[in-house]
C-alpha angles and dihedrals in degrees: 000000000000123000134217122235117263119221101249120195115243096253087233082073089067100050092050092048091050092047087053102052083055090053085044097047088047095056097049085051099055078043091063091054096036116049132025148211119012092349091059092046095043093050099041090046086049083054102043085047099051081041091057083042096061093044099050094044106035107016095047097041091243092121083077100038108060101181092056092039085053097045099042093047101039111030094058095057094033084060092039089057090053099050084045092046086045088053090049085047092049103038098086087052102055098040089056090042093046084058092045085059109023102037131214123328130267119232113244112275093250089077095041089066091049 
């Protein structure tokens, strides 16, 4: 059985990519000391998500294989939005059919002993 070449990365790319998720880390980290509120979570969420980035597509050798780069980074989330459509869908049902079991509801026992 012969077998076909495989696309190798060149091993500087890993190095690089390594050296980069340390320059990336340590930015979400001095974002986490610097800024504050929505800034500091938007910023550290962009780096988390260019740092999951590297690691899926160079790391684990998806960045030369398109149809498993492609399945494992958009079926996931495509899956994750309909389960979250089907709960939108669904929420309206289940607040009116909670009331229909469970009644109305009480008010909190500080103001029962009133």
């Amino acid at each position: 059985m012969a077998h076909e070449p495989t696309q190798q990365p060149p091993p500087g790319l890993y190095f690089k990519v390594w050296g980069l998720l340390f320059v990336l880390s340590t930015a979400s980290y001095f974002c986490n000391y610097f800024f504050q509120g929505y800034l500091r979570w938007s910023l550290i969420i962009l780096l988390m998500l260019v740092q999951a980035g590297l690691i899926v597509s160079v790391l684990m050798h998806m960045v030369w294989e398109r149809l498993a780069l492609m399945v494992a980074v958009l079926v996931p989330p495509l899956l994750l939005l309909t389960l979250l459509g089907i709960g939108a869908l669904e929420a309206e049902y289940t607040y009116a059919t909670r009331g229909s079991f469970f009644g109305p509801p009480s008010p909190p026992p500080s103001a029962q002993h009133r």
